[in-house]
C-alpha positions in Angstrom: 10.0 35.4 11.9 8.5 32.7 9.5 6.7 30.1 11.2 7.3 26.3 9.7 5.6 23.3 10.1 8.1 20.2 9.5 7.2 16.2 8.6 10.0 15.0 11.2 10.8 11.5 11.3 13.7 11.8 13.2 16.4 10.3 11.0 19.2 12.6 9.4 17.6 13.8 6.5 14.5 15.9 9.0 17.1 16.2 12.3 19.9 18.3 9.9 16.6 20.1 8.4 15.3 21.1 10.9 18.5 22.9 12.1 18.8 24.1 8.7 15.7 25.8 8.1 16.4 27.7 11.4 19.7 28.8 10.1 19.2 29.6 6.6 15.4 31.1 7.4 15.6 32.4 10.8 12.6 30.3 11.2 10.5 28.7 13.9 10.2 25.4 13.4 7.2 23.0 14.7 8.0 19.3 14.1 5.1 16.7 13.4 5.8 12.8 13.8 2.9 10.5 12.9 2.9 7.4 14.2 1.3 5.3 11.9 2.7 2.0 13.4 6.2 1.7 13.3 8.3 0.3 15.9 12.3 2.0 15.5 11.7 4.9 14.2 9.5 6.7 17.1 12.5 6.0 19.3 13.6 8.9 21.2 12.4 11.1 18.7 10.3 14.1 20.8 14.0 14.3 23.0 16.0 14.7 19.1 13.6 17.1 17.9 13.7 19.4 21.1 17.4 19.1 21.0 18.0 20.0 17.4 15.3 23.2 18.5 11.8 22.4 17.5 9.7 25.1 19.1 6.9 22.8 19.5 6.9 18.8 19.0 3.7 16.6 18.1 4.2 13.2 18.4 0.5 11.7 17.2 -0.7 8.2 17.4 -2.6 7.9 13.9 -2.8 4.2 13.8 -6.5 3.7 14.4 -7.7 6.3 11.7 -4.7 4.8 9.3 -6.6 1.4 9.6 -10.1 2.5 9.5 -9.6 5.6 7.0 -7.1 4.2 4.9 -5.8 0.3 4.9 -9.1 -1.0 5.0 -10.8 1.1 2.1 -7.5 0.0 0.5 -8.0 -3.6 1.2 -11.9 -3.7 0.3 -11.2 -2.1 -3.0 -8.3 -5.3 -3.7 -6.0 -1.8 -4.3 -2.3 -3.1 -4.9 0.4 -1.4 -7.2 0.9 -3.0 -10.7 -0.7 -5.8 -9.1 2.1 -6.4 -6.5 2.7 -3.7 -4.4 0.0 -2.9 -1.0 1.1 0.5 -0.9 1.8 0.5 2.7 4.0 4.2 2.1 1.8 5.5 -0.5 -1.5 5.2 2.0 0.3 6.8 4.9 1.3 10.2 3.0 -2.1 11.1 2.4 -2.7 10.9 6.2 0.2 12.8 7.1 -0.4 15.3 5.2 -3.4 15.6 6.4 -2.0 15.9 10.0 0.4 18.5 8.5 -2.4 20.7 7.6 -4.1 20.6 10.8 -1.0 21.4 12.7 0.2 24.6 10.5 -3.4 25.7 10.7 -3.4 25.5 14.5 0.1 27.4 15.2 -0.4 29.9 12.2 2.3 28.6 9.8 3.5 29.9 6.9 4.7 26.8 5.2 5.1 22.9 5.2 8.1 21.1 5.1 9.1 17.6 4.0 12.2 15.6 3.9 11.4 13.8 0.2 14.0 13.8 -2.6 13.5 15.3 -5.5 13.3 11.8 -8.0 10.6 10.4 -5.8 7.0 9.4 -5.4 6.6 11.1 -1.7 7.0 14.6 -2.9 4.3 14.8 -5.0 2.0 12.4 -2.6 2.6 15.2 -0.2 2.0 18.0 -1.9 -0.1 17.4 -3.9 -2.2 16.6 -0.5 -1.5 19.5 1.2 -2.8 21.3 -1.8 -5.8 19.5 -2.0 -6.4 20.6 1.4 -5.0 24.1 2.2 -4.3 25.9 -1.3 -3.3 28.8 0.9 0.1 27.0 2.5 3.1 26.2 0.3 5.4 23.7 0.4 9.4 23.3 1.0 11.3 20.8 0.4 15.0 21.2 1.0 16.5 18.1 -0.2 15.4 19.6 -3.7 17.3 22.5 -3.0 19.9 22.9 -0.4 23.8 22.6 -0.7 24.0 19.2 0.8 24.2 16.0 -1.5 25.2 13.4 -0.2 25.0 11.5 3.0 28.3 11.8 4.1 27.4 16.0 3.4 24.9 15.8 5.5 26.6 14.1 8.5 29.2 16.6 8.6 26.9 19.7 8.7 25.6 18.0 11.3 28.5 17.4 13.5 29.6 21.2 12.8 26.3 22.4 13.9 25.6 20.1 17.0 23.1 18.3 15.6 22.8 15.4 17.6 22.2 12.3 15.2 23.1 9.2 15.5 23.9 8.3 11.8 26.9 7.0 9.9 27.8 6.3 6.5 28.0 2.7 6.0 24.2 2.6 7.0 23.4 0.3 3.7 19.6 0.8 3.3 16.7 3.5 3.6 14.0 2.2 5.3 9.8 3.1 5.5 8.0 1.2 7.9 4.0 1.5 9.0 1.5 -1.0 10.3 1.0 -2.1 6.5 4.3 -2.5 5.5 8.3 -2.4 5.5 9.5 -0.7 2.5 13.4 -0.8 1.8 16.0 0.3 -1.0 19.4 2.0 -1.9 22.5 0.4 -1.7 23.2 -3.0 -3.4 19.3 -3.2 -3.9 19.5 -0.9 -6.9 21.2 -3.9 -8.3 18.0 -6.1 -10.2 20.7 -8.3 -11.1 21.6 -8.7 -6.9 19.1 -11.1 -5.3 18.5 -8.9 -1.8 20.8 -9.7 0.8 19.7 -11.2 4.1 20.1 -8.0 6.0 17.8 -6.0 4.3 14.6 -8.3 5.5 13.3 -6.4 8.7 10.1 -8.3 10.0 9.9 -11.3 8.0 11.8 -15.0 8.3 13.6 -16.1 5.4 11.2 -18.7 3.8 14.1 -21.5 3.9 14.6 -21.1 7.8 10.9 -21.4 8.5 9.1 -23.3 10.9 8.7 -26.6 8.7 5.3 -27.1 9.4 2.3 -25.0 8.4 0.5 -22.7 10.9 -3.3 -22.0 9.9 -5.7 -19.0 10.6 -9.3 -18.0 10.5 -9.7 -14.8 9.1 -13.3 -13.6 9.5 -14.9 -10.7 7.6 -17.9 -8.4 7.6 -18.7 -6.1 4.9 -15.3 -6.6 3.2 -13.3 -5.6 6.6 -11.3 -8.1 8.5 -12.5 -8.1 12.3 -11.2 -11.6 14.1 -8.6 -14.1 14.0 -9.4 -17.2 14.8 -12.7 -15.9 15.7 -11.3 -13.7 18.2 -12.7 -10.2 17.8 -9.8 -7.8 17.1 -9.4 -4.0 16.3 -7.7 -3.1 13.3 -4.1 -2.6 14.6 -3.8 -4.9 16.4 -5.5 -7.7 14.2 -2.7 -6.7 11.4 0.2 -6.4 13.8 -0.9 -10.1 15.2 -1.0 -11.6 11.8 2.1 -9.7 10.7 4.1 -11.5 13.3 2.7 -14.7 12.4 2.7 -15.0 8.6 6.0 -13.4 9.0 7.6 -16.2 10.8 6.8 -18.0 8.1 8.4 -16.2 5.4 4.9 -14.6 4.0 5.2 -11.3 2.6 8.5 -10.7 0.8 8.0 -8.6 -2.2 10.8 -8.2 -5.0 9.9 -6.0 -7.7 10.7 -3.3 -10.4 8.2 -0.8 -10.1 7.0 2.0 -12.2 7.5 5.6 -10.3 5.4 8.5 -10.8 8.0 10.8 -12.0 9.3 8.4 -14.8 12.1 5.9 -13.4 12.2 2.2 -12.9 12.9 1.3 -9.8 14.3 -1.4 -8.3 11.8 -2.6 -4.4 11.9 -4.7 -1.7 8.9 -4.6 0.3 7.9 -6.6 3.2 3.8 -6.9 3.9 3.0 -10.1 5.9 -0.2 -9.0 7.0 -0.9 -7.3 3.7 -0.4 -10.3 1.6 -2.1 -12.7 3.8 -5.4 -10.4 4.4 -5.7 -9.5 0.5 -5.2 -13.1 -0.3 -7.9 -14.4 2.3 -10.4 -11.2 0.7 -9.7 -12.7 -2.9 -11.0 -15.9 -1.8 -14.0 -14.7 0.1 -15.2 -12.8 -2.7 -14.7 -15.7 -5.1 -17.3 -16.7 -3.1 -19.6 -13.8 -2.3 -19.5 -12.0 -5.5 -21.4 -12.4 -9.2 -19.1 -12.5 -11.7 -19.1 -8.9 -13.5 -19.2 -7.3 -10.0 -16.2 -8.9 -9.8 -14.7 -7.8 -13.1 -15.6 -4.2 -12.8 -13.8 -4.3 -8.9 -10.6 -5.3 -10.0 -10.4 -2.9 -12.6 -11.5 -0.2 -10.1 -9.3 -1.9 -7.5 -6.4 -1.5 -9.6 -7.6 2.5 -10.5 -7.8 3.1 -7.0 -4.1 1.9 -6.7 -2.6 3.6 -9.2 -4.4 6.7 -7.5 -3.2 6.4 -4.3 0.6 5.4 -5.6 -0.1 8.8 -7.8 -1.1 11.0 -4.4 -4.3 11.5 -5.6 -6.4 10.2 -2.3 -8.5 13.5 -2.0 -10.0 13.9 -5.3 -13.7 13.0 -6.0 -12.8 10.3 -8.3 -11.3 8.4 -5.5 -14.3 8.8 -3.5 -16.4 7.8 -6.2 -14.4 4.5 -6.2 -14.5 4.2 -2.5 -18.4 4.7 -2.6 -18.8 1.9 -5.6 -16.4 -0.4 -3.5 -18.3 0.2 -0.2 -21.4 -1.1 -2.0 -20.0 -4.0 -3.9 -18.7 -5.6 -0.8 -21.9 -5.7 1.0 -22.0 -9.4 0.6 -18.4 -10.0 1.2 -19.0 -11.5 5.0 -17.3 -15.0 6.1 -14.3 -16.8 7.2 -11.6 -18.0 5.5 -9.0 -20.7 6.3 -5.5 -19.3 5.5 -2.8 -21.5 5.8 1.2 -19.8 6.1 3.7 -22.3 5.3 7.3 -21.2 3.9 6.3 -17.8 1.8 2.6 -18.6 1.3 -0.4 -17.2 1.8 -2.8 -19.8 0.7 -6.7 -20.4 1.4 -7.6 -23.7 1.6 -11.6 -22.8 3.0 -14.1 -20.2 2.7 -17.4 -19.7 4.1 -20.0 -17.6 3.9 -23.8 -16.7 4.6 -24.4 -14.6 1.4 -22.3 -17.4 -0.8 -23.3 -18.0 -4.3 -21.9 -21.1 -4.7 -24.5 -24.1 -4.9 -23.6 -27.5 -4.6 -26.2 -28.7 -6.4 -25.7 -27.1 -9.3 -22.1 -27.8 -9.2 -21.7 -31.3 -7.9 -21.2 -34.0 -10.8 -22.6 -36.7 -8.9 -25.6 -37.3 -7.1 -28.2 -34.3 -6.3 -27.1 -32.7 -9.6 -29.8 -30.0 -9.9 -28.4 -28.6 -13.4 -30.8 -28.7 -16.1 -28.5 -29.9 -18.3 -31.2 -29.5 -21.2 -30.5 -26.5 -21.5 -27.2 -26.6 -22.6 -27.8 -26.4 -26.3 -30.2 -23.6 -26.4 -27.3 -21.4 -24.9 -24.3 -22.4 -26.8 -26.8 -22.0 -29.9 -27.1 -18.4 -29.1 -23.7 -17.5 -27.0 -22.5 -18.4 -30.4 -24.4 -16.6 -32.8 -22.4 -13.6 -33.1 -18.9 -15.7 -33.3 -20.5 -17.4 -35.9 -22.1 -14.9 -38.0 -18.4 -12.8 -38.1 -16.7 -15.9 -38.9 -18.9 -17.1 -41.8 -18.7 -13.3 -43.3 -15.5 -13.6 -42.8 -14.6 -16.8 -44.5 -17.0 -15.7 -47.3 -15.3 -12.6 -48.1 -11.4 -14.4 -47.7 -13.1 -16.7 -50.5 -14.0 -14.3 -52.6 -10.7 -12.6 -52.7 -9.0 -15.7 -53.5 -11.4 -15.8 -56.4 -11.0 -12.4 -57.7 -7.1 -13.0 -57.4 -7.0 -16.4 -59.5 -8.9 -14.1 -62.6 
């Protein structure tokens, strides 16, 4: 009897699977559930996967090493999707699948097995992790395969086979929640044209129906890593799901966008990040601060590799560690407190400090104290200019000299 290890979420996609796989594979199935911090979806779901026959359930409370491993190498690194997106789905697969391989190693299995569609970013995130990891286990992924297509397909099967789910088929959205992040699409949202209905916002306050007046936070850092709110020392998960209940009463965090998927489509994504938005906002401002100007440069362009890695599956290749390892040295300095302030949608910071800032007053004030040696001035424009000037006057001298060759 084939042994399988299965990424179970609990919804109807994994609950009919997992049925499935034991009636069209005679297979053992072992289900896997990580909980990476979402609140719904870990409902009752060790009872559902014993009643739809899991052999074995693990049900494991990741959040910690999501934060640590994960969101805050993320964070440091300024990593967000065509400069919009946190990638609160994309830097939980990598984890999971990590999990997965731990778990079919333990119980001997033959194979892992996902609940991903076959048009989306998740199956190659996942696979391509689990190959990464153990080249020795293959990978199944029956919504790519089986003779089910549709929803409505799928809740029938289910009902024939005494699956217990809960599901209908007026449910409007499909719906990805961790610590970092609330992703939702489908129905009317694959609309651009359809602004996103009120329904479809899970954790955040519509911006119009927000408290009128601002609230404001301290977000302290050390080493590029958020550790106290108000100067209150927090842990990781529970700093994030603190400011995600605040910057999400006031509106902060809704994301609208058309987003460019691995496999070739547009596609159309509502996101909701409170904490996200207001922690990558706050670290922006810090390292205005902190850093010199081309360590600054070169970051954002590897912060924007390291998303596009991540949103590609790639976590566990050397080139993402080699951006990890340039990141963790570039934000040595990046230590401080910033003053946030959440009002109606925004994430603004309206202070900074910092031990290791560059800024100097004195060379920066225009009144009194001015310690600028404004002398100097000419000298540099003289030579920050030379090579403009050089290719312009060759430039101008060889246009002339067409002009005259034309007029003969």
């Amino acid at each position: 009897m084939p042994k399988f290890v299965l990424a179970y979420s609990g919804g109807l996609d994994t609950s009919v699977m997992l049925a499935w796989l034991q009636e069209r594979y005679q297979a053992e199935v072992v289900t896997v559930t990580a909980d990476l911090g979402q609140t719904k979806e870990l409902r009752g779901v060790r009872e559902k996967a014993v009643a739809c026959g899991a052999s074995a359930v693990y049900l494991d409370n990741l959040r910690d090493e999501f934060v640590t491993e994960y969101l805050w190498p993320a964070l440091k690194a300024g990593a967000l999707y065509q400069e919009v997106y946190p990638l609160a789905t994309a830097l939980g697969r990598p984890l999971i699948a990590k999990r997965l391989v731990e778990v079919a190693r333990e119980v001997g299995a033959d194979a892992i097995v996902h609940g991903c569609t076959g048009k989306g970013n998740d199956q190659v995130r996942l696979e391509v992790s689990v190959a990464a990891l153990a080249p020795e286990l293959t990978c199944l992924a029956p919504l790519r395969e089986w003779e089910l297509k549709s929803r409505p397909q799928e809740i029938a099967w289910a009902r024939a086979h005494g699956v217990p789910v809960g599901a209908t088929e007026a449910a409007p959205y499909s719906i990805d929640e961790n610590l970092w992040g609330v992703a939702v699409e489908a129905g009317v949202l694959e609309d651009p044209w359809t602004e996103p209905p009120s329904d479809c916002w899970q954790v955040t306050k519509d911006p119009a129906d927000a408290p009128p007046t601002a609230s404001e936070v301290v977000v302290s850092f050390e080493r590029g890593i958020p550790v106290a709110l108000d100067r209150v020392p927090q842990d990781g998960s529970t700093l994030i799901g603190r400011l995600n209940a605040l910057a999400g009463e006031h509106g902060v965090g809704r994301i609208d966008m058309i987003e460019d998927r691995l496999v070739g489509i547009k596609s159309r994504e509502v996101y909701e990040a409170p904490a996200a938005v207001t922690l990558h906002a706050a670290r922006l401002a810090l390292e205005q601060l902190t850093l010199d100007r081309e360590t600054r440069r070169l970051k954002a362009q590897l912060g924007q590799d390291l998303a596009r890695l991540v949103y590609d599956g790639l976590w566990f290749t050397p080139v993402r560690e080699s951006i990890s390892a340039f990141v963790d040295h570039a934000t040595l300095p990046v230590t401080g407190d910033v003053r946030m302030k959440l009002h109606r949608g925004v994430a603004r910071a309206v202070g900074r400090q910092s031990p290791f800032a560059l800024y100097d007053e004195r060379l920066a004030t225009y009144g009194e104290g001015d310690a600028f040696n404004h002398g100097s001035a000419p000298g540099f424009i003289e030579l920050f200019g030379l090579g403009a000037r050089t290719a312009n006057a060759r430039r101008l001298r060889t246009e002339a000299s067409l002009v005259a060759g034309g007029a003969e």
